[in-house]
Biotite code that builds the C-alpha atoms (Angstrom):
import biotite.structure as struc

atoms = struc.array([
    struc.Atom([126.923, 74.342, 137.871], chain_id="A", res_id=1, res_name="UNK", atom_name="CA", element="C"),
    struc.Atom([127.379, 77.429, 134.943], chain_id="A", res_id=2, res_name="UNK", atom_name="CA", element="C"),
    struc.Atom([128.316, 74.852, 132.653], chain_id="A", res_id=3, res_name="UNK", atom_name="CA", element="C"),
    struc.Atom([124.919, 72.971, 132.947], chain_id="A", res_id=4, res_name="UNK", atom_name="CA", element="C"),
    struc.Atom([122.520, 76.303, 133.236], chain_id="A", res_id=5, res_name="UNK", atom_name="CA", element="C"),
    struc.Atom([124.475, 77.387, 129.786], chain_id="A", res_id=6, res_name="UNK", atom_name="CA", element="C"),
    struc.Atom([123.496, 73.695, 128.733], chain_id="A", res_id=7, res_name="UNK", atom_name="CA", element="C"),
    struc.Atom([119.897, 74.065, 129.556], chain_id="A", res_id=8, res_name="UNK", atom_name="CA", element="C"),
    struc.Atom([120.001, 77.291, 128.434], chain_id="A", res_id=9, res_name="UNK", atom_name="CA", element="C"),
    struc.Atom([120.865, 76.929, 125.223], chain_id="A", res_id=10, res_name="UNK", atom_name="CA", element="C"),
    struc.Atom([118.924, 73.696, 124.779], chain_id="A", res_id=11, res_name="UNK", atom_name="CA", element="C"),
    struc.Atom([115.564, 75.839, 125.435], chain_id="A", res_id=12, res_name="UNK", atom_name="CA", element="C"),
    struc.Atom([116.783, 78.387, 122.515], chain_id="A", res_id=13, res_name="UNK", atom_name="CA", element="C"),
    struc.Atom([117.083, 75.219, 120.995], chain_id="A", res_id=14, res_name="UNK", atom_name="CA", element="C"),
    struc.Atom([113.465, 74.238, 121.368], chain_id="A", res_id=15, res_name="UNK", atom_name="CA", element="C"),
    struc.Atom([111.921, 77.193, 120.659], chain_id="A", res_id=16, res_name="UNK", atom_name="CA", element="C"),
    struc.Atom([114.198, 77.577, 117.249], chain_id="A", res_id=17, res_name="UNK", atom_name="CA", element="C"),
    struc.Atom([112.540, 74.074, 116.371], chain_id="A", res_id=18, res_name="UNK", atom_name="CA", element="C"),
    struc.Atom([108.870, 75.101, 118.039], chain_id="A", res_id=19, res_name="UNK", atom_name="CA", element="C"),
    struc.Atom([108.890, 78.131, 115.417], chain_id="A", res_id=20, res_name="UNK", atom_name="CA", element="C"),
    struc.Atom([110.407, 76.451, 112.429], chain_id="A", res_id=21, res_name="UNK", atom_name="CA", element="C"),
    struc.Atom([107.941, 73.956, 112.790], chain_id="A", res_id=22, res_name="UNK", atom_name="CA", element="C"),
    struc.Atom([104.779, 76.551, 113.027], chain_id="A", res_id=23, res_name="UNK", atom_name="CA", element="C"),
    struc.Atom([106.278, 78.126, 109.922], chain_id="A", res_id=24, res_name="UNK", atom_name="CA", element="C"),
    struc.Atom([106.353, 74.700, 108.173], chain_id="A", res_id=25, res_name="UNK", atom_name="CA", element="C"),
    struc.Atom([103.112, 74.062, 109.128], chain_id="A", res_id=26, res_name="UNK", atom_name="CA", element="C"),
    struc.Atom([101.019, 77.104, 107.818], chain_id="A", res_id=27, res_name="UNK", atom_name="CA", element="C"),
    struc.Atom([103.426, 76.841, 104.956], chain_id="A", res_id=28, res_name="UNK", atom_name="CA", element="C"),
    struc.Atom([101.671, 73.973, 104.649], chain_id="A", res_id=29, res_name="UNK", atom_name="CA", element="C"),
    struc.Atom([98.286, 74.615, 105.341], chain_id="A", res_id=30, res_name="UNK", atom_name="CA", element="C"),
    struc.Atom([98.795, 77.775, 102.729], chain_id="A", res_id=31, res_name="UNK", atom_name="CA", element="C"),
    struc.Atom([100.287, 74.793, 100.206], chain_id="A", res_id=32, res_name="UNK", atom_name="CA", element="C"),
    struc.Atom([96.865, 73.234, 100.665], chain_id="A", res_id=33, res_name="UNK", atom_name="CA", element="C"),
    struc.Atom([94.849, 75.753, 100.418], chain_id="A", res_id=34, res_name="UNK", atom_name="CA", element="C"),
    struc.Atom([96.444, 77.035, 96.985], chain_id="A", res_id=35, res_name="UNK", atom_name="CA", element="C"),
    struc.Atom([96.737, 74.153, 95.687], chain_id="A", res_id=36, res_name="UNK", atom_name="CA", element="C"),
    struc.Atom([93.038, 73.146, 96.061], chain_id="A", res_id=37, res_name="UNK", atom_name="CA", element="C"),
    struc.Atom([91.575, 76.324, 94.564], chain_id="A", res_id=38, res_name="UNK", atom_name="CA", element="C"),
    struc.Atom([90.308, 77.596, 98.345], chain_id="A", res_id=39, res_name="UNK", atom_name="CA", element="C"),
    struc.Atom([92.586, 80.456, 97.734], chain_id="A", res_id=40, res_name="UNK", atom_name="CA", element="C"),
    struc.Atom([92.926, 82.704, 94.418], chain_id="A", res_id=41, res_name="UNK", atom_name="CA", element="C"),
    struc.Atom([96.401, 82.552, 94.786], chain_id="A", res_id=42, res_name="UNK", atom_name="CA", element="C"),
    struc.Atom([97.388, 79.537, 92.445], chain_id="A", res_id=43, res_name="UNK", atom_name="CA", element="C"),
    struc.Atom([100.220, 81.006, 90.684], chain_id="A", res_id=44, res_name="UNK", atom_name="CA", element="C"),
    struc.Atom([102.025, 80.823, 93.820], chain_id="A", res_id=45, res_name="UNK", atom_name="CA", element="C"),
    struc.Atom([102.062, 76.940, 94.034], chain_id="A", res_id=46, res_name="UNK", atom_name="CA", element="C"),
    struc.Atom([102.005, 76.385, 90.289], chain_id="A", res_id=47, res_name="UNK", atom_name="CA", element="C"),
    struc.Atom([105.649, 75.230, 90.289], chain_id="A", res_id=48, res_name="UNK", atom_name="CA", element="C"),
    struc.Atom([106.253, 72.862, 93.292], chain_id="A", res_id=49, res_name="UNK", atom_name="CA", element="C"),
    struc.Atom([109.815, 73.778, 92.882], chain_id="A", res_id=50, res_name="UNK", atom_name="CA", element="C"),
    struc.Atom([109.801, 77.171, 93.038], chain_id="A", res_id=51, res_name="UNK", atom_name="CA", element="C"),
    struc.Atom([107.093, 77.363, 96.228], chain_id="A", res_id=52, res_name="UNK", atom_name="CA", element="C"),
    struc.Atom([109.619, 74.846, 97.951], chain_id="A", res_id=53, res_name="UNK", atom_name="CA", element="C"),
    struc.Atom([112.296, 77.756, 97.199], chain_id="A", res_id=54, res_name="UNK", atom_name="CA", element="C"),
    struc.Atom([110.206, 80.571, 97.816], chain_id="A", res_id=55, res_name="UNK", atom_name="CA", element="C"),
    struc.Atom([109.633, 78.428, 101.052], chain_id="A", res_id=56, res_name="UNK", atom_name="CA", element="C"),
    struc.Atom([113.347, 77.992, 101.998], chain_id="A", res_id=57, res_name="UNK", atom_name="CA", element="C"),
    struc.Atom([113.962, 81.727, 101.135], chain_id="A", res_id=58, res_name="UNK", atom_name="CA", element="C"),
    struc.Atom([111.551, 82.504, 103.825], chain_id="A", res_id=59, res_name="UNK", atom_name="CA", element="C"),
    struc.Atom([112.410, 80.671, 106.844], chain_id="A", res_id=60, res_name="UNK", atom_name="CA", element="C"),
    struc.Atom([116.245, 81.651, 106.430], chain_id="A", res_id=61, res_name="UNK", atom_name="CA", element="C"),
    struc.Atom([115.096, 85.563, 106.044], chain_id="A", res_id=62, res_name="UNK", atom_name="CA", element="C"),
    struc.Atom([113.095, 85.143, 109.167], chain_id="A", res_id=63, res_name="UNK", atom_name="CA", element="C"),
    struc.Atom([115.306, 83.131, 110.909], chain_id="A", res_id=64, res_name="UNK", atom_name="CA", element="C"),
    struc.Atom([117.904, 85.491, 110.463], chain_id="A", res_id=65, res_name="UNK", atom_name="CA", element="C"),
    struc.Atom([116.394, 88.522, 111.376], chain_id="A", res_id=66, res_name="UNK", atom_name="CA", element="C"),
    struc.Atom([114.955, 86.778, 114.212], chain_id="A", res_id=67, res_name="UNK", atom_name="CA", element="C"),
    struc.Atom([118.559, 86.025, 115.195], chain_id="A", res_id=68, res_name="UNK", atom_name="CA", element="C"),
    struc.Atom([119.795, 89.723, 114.344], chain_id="A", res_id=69, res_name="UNK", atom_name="CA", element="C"),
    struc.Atom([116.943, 90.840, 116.842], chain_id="A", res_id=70, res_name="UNK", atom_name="CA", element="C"),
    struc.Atom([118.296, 88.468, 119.760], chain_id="A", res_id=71, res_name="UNK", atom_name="CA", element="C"),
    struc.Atom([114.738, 87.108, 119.920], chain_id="A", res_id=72, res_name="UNK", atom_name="CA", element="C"),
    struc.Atom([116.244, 83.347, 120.705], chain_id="A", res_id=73, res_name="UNK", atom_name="CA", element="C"),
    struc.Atom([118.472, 84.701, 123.994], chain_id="A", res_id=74, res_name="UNK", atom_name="CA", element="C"),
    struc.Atom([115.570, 84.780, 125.711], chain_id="A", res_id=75, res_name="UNK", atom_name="CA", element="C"),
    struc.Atom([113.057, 81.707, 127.009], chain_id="A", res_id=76, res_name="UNK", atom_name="CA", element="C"),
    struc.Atom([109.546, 81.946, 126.997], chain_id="A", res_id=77, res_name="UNK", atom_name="CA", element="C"),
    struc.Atom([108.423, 82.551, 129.841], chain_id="A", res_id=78, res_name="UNK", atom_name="CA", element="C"),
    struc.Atom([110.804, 85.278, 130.545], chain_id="A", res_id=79, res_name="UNK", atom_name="CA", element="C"),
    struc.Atom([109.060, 87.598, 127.597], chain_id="A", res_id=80, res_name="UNK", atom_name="CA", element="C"),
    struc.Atom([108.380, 90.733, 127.676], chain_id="A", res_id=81, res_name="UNK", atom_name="CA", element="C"),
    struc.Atom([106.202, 93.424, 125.384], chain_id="A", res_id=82, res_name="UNK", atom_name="CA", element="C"),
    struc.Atom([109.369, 94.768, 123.839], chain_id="A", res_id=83, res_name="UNK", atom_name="CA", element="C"),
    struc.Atom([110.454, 91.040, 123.031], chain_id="A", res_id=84, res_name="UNK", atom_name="CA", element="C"),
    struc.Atom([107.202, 90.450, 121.619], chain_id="A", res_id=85, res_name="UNK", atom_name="CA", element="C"),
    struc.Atom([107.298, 94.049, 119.153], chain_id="A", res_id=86, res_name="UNK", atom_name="CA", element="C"),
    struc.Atom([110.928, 92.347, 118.282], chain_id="A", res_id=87, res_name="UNK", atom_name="CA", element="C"),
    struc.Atom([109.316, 89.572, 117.246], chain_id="A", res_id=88, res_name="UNK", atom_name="CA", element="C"),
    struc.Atom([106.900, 90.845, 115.132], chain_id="A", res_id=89, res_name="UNK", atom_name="CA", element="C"),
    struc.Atom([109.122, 93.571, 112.957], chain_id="A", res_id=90, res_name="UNK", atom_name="CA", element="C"),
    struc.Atom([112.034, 90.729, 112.624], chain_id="A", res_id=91, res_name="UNK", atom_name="CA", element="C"),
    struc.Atom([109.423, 88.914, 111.127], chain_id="A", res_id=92, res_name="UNK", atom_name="CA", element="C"),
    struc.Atom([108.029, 92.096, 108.899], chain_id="A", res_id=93, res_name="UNK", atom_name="CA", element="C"),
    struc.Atom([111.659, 92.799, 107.715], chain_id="A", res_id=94, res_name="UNK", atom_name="CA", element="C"),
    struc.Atom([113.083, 89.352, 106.895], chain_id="A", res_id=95, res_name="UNK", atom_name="CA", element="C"),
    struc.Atom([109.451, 88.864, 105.190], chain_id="A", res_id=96, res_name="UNK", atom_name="CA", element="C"),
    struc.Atom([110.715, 92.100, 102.906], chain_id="A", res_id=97, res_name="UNK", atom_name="CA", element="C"),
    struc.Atom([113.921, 90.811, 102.481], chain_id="A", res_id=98, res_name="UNK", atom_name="CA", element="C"),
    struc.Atom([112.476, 87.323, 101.572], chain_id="A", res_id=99, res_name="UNK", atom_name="CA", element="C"),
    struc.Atom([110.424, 89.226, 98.755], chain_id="A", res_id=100, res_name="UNK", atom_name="CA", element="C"),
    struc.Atom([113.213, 91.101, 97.018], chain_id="A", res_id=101, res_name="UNK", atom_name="CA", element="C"),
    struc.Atom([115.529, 88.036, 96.883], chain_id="A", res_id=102, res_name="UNK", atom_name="CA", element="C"),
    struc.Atom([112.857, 86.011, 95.397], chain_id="A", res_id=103, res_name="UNK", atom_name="CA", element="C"),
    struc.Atom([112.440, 89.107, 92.819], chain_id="A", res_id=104, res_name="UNK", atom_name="CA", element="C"),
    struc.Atom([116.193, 89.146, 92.165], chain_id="A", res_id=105, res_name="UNK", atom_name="CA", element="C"),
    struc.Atom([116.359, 84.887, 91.917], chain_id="A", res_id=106, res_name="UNK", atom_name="CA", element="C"),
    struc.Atom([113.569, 84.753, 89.254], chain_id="A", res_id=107, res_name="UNK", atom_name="CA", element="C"),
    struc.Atom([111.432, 82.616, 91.569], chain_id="A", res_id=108, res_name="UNK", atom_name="CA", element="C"),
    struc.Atom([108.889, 86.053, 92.157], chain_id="A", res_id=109, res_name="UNK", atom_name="CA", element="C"),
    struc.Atom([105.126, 84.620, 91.925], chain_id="A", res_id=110, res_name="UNK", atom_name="CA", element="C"),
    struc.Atom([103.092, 87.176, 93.924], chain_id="A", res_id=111, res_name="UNK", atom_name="CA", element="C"),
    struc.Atom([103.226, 88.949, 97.641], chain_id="A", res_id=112, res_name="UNK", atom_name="CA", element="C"),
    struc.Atom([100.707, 86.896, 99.191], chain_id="A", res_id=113, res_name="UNK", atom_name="CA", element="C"),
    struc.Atom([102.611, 83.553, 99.814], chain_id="A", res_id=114, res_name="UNK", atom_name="CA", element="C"),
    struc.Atom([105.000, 85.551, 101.644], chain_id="A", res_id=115, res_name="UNK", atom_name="CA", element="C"),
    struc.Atom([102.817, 87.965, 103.100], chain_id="A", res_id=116, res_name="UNK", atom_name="CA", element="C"),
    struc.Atom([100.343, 85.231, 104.120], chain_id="A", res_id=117, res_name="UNK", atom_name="CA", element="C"),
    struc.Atom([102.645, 82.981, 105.597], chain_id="A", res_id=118, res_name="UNK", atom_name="CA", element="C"),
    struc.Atom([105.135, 85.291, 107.262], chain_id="A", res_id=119, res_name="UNK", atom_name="CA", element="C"),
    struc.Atom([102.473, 87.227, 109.180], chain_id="A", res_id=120, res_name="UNK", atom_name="CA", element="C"),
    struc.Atom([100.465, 84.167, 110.367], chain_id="A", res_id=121, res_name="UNK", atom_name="CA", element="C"),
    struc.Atom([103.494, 82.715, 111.401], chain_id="A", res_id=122, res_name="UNK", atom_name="CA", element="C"),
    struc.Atom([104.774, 85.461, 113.029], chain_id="A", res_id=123, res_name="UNK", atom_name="CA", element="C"),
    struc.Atom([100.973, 85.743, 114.884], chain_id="A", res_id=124, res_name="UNK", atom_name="CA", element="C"),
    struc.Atom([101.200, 82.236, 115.834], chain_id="A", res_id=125, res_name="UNK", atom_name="CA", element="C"),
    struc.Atom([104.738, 82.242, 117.398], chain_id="A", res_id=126, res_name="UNK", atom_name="CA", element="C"),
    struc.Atom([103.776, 85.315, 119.525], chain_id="A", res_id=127, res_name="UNK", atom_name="CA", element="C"),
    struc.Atom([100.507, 83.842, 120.400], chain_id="A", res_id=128, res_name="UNK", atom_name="CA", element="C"),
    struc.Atom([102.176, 80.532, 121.814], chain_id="A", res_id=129, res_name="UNK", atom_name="CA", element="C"),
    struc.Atom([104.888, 82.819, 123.518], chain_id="A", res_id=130, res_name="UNK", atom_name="CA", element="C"),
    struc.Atom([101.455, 84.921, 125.047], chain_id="A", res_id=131, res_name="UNK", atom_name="CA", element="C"),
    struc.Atom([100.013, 81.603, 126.210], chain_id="A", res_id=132, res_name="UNK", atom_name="CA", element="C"),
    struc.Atom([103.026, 80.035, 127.577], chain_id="A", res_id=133, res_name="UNK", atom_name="CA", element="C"),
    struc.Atom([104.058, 83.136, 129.756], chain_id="A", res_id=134, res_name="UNK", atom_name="CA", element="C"),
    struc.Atom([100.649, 82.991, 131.250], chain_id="A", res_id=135, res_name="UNK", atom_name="CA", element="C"),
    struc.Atom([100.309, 79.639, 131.760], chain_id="A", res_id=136, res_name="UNK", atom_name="CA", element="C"),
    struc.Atom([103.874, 79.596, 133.704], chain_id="A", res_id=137, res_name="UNK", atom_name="CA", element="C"),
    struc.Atom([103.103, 82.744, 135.656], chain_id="A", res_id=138, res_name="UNK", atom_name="CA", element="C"),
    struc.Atom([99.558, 80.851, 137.015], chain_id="A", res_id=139, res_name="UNK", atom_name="CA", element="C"),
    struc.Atom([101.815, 77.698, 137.747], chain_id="A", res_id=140, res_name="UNK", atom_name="CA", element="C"),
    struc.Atom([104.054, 79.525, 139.269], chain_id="A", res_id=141, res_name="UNK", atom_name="CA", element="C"),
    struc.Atom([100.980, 81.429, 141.550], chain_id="A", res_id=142, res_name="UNK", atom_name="CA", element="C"),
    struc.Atom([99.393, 78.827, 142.731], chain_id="A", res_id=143, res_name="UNK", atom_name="CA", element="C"),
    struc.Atom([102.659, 77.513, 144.335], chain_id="A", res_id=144, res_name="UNK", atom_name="CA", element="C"),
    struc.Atom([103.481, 80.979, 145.934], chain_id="A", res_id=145, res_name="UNK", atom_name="CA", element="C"),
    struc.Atom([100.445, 81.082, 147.449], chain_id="A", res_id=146, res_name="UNK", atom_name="CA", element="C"),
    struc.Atom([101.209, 78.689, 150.273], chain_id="A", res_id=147, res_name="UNK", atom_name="CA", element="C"),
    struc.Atom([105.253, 79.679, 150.367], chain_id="A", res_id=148, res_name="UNK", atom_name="CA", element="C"),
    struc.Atom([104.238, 83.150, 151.534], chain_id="A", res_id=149, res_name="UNK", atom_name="CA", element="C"),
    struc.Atom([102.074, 81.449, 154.724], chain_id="A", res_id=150, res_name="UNK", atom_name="CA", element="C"),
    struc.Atom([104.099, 81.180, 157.617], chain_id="A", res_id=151, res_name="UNK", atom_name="CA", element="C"),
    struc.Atom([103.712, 78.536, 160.242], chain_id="A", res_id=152, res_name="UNK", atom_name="CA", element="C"),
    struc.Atom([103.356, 79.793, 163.351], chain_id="A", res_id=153, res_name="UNK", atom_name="CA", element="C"),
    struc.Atom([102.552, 77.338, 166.715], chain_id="A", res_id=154, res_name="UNK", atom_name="CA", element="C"),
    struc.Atom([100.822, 79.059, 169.569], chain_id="A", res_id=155, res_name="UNK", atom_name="CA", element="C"),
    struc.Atom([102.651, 77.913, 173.241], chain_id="A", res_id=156, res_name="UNK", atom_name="CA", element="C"),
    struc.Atom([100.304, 77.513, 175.697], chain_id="A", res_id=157, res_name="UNK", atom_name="CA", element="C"),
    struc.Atom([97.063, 77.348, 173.460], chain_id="A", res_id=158, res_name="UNK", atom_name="CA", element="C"),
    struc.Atom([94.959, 74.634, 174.473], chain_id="A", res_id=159, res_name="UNK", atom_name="CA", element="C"),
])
C-alpha cells in the first residue's frame, strides 16, 4: 500500500514538473512571438534564433533547479500553502538571476527583459494555477462534507 502512495506520489510531482515546464514553454513562446513581430521593442533578444533557444534552455534549467533546491515539487497542489507559494516565487527570482549571469559569462547576453519577462510571468502563472487549483479542490471537497457531517437519526415511535 506505501509502495503505490510513493507511486502516485511521485507521479503528481511528476505532473506538475511537466504542467510548469510547459507554462514556461508557452510564454516563452508567446514572448518569441511577440519579439519577433515587432509588438515588443525587444528584438535584439530574438535576433539569433539560436541564441534565444539557448537563452531559453538556460532558463528553464536555472528555474528548475532552484525550484528543486526550494523543495517546491514535494508537495501537490492542493496541499499548498502561503509559504510554498513565497518559495515559489523567490526560486523563480533567483534561478532567473542565475540564468542572467550565465548567459553573460556564455556570450549569449542580449538584454534583461527576455529573462525578466518570461521568468516572472511564468512564475505568476504557475502560482496562479496552484491558487486556482487549491480552491477549486477545497470547494469539491465542501460540498461533499456537507452531507458527511449530517447524521441519520430515526425517531421510534414517531408516527
Amino acid at each position: 500500500m506505501k509502495i503505490m502512495d510513493a507511486i502516485r506520489g511521485n507521479y503528481r510531482k511528476y505532473i506538475l514538473l511537466l504542467f510548469d515546464s510547459v507554462c514556461f514553454c508557452v510564454i516563452n513562446g508567446i514572448f518569441y512571438i511577440l519579439s519577433a513581430s515587432g509588438n515588443l521593442s525587444n528584438s535584439e533578444a530574438v535576433s539569433d534564433l539560436g541564441i534565444f533557444l539557448k537563452n531559453s534552455v538556460i532558463m528553464l534549467l536555472a528555474v528548475l533547479a532552484f525550484r528543486t533546491l526550494f523543495r517546491i515539487y514535494r508537495m501537490v497542489w492542493r496541499y499548498t500553502s502561503t509559504k510554498s507559494y513565497f518559495n515559489l516565487i523567490l526560486a523563480d527570482a533567483l534561478g532567473g538571476i542565475v540564468a542572467l549571469f550565465v548567459m553573460l559569462f556564455t556570450n549569449s547576453w542580449r538584454g534583461i527583459w527576455h529573462c525578466a519577462v518570461v521568468v516572472s510571468m511564468t512564475a505568476h502563472a504557475c502560482v496562479l494555477a496552484r491558487l486556482c487549483y487549491r480552491l477549486w479542490n477545497k470547494r469539491k471537497n465542501k460540498v461533499h462534507t456537507e452531507y458527511r457531517d449530517r447524521r441519520v437519526a430515526a425517531i421510534v415511535g414517531a408516527g
